[in-house]
Structures are given as structure tokens and as C-alpha cells.
C-alpha positions in Angstrom: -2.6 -51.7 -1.7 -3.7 -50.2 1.7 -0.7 -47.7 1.8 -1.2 -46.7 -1.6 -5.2 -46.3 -0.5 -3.6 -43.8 2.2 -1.3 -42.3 0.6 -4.0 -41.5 -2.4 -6.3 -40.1 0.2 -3.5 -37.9 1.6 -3.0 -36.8 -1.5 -6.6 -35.9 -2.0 -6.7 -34.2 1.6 -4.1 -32.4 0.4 -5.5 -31.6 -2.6 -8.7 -30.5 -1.2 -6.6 -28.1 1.2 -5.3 -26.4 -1.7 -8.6 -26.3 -3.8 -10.1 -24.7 -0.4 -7.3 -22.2 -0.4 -7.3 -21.5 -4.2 -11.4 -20.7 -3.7 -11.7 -18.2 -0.7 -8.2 -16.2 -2.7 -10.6 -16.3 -5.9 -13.1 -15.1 -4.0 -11.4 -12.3 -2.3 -10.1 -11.0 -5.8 -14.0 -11.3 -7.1 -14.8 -9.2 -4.1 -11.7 -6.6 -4.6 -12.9 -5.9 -8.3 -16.3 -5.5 -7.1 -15.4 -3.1 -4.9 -13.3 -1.4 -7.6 -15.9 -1.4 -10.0 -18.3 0.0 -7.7 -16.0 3.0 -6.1 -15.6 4.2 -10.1 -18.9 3.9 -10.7 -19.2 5.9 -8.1 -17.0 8.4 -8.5 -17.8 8.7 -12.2 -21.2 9.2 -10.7 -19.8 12.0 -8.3 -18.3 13.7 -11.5 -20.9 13.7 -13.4 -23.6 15.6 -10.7 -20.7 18.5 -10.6 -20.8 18.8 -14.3 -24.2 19.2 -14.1 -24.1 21.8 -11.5 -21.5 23.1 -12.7 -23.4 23.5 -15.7 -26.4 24.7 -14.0 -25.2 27.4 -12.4 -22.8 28.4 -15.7 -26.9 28.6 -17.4 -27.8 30.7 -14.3 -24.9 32.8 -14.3 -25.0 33.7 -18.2 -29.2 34.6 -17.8 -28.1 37.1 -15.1 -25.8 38.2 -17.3 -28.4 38.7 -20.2 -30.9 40.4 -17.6 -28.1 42.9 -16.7 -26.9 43.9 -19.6 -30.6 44.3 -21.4 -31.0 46.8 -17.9 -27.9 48.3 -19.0 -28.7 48.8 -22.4 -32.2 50.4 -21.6 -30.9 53.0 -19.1 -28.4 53.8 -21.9 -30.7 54.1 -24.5 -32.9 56.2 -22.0 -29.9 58.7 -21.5 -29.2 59.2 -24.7 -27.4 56.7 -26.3 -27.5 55.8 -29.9 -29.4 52.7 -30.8 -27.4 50.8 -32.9 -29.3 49.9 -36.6 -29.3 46.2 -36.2 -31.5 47.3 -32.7 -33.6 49.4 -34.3 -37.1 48.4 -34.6 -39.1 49.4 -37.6 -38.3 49.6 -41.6 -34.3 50.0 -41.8 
């Protein structure tokens, strides 16, 4: 009875060992997908603030645009150019 006493407390040592073991590699795979998670969140973040500067600047860009071509337009019109009618203020 006694060396079946040890040898079920071996067992359990044993077992314990392994349960041990089994727990820290669970918790390093836990921490590995966190890590994960966290470096595409933030990378999603990173794309995401380019697109919106990207954006931005495309907004920027295109209202430069608009204020150089109404200049344009104006010195043209001022040196002679025809208006076209769709410009033209007034009854048409």
C-alpha cells in the first residue's frame, strides 16, 4: 500500500511538472497573440493617419488648384478672352 502511496505521489509530482510546464507555454502563446494583436492595431493605426494626411493634403492640393486656375481665368478674361456662356452672369 505504501509503494503504491509513492508511486501515486510520483505520479502526481510528475503530473504537476507537466501542468506547470503546459501553463507558462499557454501563457507565452497568450502573450505572443497579444503582442500580435497589438502591433496590427497598431499598424492599422499607422495606415490610417497617412490616409488621412494623405487625404489632407490631396484637399489642400486641389483648393490651390481652384485658387490658381480662378487667377488664371480672370487675367484671361481681363486680356481678352471670351467668357464662355455657361460663365456669363446675367439673363442668357
Amino acid at each position: 500500500m505504501a509503494a503504491e502511496l509513492a508511486a501515486a505521489r510520483g505520479q502526481l509530482k510528475e503530473q504537476a511538472v507537466q501542468i506547470g510546464k503546459l501553463a507558462v507555454e499557454f501563457e507565452q502563446a497568450r502573450l505572443y497573440s497579444m503582442r500580435a494583436i497589438d502591433d496590427a492595431r497598431g499598424e492599422t493605426r499607422a495606415w490610417r493617419e497617412r490616409c488621412a494626411s494623405v487625404e489632407a493634403q490631396a484637399v489642400a492640393r486641389a483648393r490651390e488648384d481652384n485658387i490658381l486656375l480662378e487667377t488664371f481665368r480672370q487675367l484671361a478674361y481681363q486680356r481678352g478672352a471670351t467668357i464662355p456662356a455657361v460663365l456669363q452672369k446675367g439673363p442668357k
